[in-house]
VEXMARFI-559229 format. One record per residue (C-alpha): residue number from 0; x, y, z. Coordinates in Angstrom, 1 decimal, m for minus. Example, Ala and Ser with C-alpha at 12.3 -4.5 7.8 and 13.67 -1.06 7.14 Angstrom:
BEGIN
SITE num     c1     c2     c3
SITE   0   12.3   m4.5    7.8
SITE   1   13.7   m1.1    7.1
This chain:
BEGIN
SITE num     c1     c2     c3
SITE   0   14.6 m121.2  m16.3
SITE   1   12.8 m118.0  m15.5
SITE   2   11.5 m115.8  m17.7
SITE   3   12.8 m112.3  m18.7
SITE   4   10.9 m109.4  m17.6
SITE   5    9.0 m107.4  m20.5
SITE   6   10.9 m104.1  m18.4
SITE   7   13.9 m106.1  m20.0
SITE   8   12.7 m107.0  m22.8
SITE   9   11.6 m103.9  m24.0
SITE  10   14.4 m102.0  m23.2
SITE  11   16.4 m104.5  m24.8
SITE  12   14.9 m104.3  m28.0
SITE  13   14.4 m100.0  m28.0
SITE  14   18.5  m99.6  m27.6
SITE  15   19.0 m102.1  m30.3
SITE  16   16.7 m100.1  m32.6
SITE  17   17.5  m97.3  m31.7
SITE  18   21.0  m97.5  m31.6
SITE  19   20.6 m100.0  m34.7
SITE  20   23.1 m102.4  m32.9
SITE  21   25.2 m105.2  m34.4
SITE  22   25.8 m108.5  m33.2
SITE  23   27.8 m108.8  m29.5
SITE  24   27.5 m112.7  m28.9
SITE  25   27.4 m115.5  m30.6
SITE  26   24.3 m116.9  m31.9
SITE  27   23.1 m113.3  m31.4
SITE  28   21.4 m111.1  m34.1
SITE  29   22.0 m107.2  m34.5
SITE  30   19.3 m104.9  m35.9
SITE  31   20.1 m104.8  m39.6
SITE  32   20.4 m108.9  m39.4
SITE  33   17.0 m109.5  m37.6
SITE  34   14.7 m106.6  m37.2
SITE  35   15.1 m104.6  m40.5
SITE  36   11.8 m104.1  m41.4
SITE  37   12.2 m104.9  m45.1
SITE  38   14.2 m108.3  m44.3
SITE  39   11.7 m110.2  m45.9
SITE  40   10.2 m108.4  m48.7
SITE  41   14.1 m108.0  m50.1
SITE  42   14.1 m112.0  m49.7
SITE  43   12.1 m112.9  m52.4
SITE  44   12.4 m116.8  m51.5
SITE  45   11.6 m116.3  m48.1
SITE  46    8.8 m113.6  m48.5
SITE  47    7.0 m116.3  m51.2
SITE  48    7.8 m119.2  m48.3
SITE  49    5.7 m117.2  m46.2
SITE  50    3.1 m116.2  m48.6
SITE  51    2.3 m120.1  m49.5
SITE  52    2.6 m121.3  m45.9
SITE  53   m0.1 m118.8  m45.1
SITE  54   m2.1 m119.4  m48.0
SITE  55   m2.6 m123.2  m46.9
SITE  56   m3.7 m122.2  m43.5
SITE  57   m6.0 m119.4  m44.4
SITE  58   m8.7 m119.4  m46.6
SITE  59  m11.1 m116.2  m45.4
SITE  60   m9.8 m113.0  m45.7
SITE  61  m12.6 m110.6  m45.1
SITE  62  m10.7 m110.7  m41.4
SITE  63   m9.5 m108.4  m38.7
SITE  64   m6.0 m109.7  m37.7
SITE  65   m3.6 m108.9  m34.6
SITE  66   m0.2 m109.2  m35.1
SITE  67    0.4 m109.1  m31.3
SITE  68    4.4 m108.5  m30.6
SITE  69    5.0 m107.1  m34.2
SITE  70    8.1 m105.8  m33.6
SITE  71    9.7 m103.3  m36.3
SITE  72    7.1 m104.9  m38.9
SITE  73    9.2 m107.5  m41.1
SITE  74    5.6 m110.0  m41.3
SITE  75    3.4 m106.8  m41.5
SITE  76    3.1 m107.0  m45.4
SITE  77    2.5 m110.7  m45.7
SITE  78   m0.5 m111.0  m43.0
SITE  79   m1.8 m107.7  m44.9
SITE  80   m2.0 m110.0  m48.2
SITE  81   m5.1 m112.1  m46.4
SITE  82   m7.0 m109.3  m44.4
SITE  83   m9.3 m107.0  m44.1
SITE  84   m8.0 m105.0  m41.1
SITE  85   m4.8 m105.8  m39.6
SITE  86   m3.3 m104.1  m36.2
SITE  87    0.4 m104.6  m35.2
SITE  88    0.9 m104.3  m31.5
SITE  89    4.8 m104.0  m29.7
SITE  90    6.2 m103.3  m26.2
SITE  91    8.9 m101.6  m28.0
SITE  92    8.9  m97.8  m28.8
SITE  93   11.9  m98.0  m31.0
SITE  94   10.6 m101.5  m32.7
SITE  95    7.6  m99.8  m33.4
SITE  96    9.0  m96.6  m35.5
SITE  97   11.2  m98.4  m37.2
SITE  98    7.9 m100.7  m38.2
SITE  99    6.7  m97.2  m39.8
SITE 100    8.8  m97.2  m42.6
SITE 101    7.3 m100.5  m44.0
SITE 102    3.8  m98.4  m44.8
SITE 103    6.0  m97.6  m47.9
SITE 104    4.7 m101.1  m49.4
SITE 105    1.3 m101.7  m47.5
SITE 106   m2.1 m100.6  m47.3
SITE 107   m1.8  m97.8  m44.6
SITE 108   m6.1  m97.6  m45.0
SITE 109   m6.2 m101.2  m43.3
SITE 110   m2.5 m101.5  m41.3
SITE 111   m1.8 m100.0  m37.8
SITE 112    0.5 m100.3  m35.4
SITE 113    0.0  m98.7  m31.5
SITE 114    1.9  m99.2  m28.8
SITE 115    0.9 m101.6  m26.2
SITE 116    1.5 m104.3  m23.4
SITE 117    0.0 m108.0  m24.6
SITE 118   m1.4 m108.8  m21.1
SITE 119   m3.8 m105.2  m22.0
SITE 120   m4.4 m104.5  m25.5
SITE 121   m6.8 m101.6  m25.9
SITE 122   m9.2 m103.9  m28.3
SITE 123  m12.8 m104.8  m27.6
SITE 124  m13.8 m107.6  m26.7
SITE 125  m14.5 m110.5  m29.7
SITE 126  m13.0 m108.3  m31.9
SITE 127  m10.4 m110.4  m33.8
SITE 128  m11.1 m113.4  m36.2
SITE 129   m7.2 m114.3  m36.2
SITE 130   m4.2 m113.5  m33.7
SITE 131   m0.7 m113.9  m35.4
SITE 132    2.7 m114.8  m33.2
SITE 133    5.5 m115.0  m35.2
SITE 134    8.6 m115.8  m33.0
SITE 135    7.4 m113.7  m30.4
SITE 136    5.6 m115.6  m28.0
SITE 137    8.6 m116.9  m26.2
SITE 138    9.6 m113.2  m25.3
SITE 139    6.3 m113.1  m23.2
SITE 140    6.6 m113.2  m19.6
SITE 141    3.4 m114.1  m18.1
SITE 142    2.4 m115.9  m21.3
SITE 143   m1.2 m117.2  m19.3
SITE 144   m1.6 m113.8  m18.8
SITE 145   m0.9 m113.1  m22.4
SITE 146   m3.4 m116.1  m23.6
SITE 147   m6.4 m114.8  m20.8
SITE 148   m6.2 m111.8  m23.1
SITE 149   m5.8 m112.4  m26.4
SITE 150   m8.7 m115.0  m25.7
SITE 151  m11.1 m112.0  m24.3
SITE 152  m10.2 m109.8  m27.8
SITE 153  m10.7 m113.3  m30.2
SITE 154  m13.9 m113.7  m31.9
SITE 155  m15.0 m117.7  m30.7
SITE 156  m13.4 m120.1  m33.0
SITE 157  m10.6 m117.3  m33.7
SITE 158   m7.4 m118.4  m35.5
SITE 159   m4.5 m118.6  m33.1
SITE 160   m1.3 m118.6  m35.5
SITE 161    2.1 m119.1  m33.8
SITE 162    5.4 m119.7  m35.1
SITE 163    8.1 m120.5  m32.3
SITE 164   11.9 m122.3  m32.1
SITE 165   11.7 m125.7  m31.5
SITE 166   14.1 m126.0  m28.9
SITE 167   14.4 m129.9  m29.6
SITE 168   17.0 m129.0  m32.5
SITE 169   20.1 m128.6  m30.7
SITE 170   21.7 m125.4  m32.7
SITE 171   18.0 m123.9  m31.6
SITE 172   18.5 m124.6  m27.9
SITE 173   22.1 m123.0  m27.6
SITE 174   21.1 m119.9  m30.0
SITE 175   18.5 m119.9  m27.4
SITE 176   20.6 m119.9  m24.3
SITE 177   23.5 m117.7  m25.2
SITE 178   21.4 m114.5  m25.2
SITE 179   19.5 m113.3  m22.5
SITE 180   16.4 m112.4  m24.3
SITE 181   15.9 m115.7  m25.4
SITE 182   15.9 m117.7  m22.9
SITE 183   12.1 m117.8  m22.5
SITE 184   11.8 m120.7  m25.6
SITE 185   14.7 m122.7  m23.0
SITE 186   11.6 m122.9  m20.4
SITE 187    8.7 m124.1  m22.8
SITE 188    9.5 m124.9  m26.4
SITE 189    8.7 m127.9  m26.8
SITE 190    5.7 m129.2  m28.7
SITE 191    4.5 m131.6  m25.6
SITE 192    5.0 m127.8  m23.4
SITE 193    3.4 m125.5  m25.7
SITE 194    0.5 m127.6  m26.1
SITE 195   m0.4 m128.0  m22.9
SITE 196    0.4 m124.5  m22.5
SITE 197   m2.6 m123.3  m25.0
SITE 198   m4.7 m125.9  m24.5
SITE 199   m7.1 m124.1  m21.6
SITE 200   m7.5 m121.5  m24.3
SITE 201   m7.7 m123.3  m27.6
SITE 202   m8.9 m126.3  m29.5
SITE 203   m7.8 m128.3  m32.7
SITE 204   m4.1 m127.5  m32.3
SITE 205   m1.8 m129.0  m34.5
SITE 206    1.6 m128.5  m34.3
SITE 207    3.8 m128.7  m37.4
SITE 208    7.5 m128.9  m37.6
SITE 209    9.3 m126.3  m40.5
SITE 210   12.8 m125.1  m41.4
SITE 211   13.6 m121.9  m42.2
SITE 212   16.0 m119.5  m41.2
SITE 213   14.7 m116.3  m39.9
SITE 214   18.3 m114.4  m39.5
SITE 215   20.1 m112.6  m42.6
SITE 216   23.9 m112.6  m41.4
SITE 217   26.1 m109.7  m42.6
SITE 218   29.6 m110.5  m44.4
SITE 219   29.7 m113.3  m47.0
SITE 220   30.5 m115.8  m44.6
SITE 221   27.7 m115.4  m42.6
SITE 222   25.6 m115.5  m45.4
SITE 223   27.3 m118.8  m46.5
SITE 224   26.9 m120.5  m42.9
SITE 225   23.3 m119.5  m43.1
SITE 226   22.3 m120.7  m46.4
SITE 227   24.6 m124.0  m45.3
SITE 228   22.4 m124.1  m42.1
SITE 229   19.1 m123.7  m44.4
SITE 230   19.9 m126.6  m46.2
SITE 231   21.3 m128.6  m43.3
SITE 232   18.3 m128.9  m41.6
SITE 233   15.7 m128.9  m44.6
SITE 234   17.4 m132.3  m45.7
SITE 235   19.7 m133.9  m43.9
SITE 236   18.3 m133.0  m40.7
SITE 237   14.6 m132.5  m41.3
SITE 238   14.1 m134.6  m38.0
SITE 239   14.9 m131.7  m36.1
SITE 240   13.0 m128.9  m37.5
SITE 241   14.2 m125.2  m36.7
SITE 242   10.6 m124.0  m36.0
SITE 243    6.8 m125.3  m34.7
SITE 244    4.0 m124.0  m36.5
SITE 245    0.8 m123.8  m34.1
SITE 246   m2.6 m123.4  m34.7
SITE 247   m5.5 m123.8  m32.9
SITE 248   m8.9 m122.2  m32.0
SITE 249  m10.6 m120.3  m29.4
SITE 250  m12.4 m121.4  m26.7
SITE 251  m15.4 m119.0  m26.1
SITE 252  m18.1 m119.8  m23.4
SITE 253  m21.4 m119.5  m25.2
C-alpha cells in the first residue's frame, strides 16, 4: 500500500485543527479526542504511564531532544521532564499553534516548536543526543529520507525513541485502514519490517510490545469501549500488543 503524501498529510491535519473537527469514520479520531494538546496531562494515569516508561529508558538528562512530528504538543511536557533542550518539529501549521497553548505547563526557556519538513530540519549537524517519534513515524512518506536526516542532526550513539501501532493486533490493522492518513502503518508495521527498516541507520534495537490507548473518545460510551479496549488487550490479549516501542542507536562514521 502506498504511502500518503505529506501535501496530504498536512493539509489533513491543519483543517482538523483548525476547524477542531470531530470524528467522520469509524475507527477515526476528531481533534478534541486525539490532538488536544492537554490530552495527557488531564489523564493522570496515562501522563504517569508515560513518565515511568521513559524513566526506564532514559537515564541522562543533560540532553538536547527532537521531538520530530510533534503535532499539537500532547508528549511535549513529558520529554521536557528528562531534558535539557527540547525542540518540537511539525508539517502542520494548525498542529503547531494549537501546540502553543501547552507552554502554559512547560519550561518555554528550554521548549520550542518551528515549523518544518522531517526530510530538512534546519538543525546542525550532530546536534541531538535523542530523537523522539511518538505515533508519527508511520505518517512519513519517504521514511529513508526521513532516517538519512535525522541520522545527519543525531549526535553518534544518539537515542532513537519510537512508538508505533503494531499492526499485528487486528483492531490496530483496521483502525489503520479505515482512514486515509493512516494507512502508512498498513505498509510497514510490523516488528520484522520496522527493523529492517532502521537497521542501515541504527544499532541495538529492541523492539517491545505495550498496550495503551492513545484516543480519549467523547460520550460515555466511548469512553466505556475505550477503557473496555484498555483492559482487553492489557490482559486477555496481551499477545497482541496495541503498540511497539523501538529503540536503537545511531550509526555515525568515525
Amino acid at each position: 500500500m502506498a504511502n500518503i503524501s505529506k501535501k496530504f498529510q498536512r493539509n489533513h491535519y491543519d483543517k482538523l485543527s483548525e476547524g477542531r473537527q470531530k470524528s467522520r469514520l469509524p475507527f477515526s479520531c476528531g481533534f478534541d479526542e486525539r490532538y488536544d494538546p492537554f490530552l495527557l496531562v488531564n489523564n493522570k494515569q496515562a501522563y504517569q504511564y508515560f513518565c515511568d516508561l521513559l524513566a526506564e529508558k532514559i537515564t541522562e538528562r543533560k540532553m538536547t531532544v527532537l521531538d520530530c512530528c510533534s503535532g499539537s504538543g500532547i508528549y511535549l511536557p513529558v520529554i521536557a521532564k528528562f531534558c535539557e533542550l527540547l525542540i518540537g518539529i511539525d508539517i502542520s501549521y494548525g498542529l503547531l499553534k494549537e501546540s502553543k497553548r501547552i507552554f502554559e505547563i512547560v519550561d518555554s526557556s528550554k521548549t520550542f516548536i518551528m515549523q518544518s519538513e522531517a526530510e530538512s530540519i534546519s538543525m546542525k549537524d550532530d546536534s541531538c543526543d535523542m530523537i523522539v517519534m511518538i505515533d508519527s513515524f508511520h505518517h512519513i512518506e519517504s521514511p529513508r529520507n526521513v532516517l538519512k536526516e535525522l541520522s545527519r542532526i543525531a549526535k553518534k550513539d544518539a537515542v532513537f525513541l519510537l512508538i508505533e501501532p503494531n499492526i499485528n493486533n487486528p483492531l490496530v490493522f483496521i483502525s489503520h485502514l479505515i482512514p486515509r492518513e493512516e494507512r502508512g502503518a498498513i505498509a510497514r508495521n510490523t516488528s520484522k519490517k520496522l527493523k529492517q527498516l532502521l537497521s542501515p541507520y541504527l544499532y541495538d534495537i529492541q523492539i517491545t510490545g505495550i498496550n495503551y490507548v492513545a484516543s480519549n473518545k467523547a460520550g460515555w460510551i466511548g469512553k466505556l469501549v475505550t477503557k473496555i479496549t484498555a483492559l482487553l488487550f492489557a490482559h486477555v490479549f496481551s499477545f497482541w500488543p496495541i503498540r511497539l516501542f523501538i529503540l536503537g542507536r545511531f550509526k555515525k562514521e568515525a
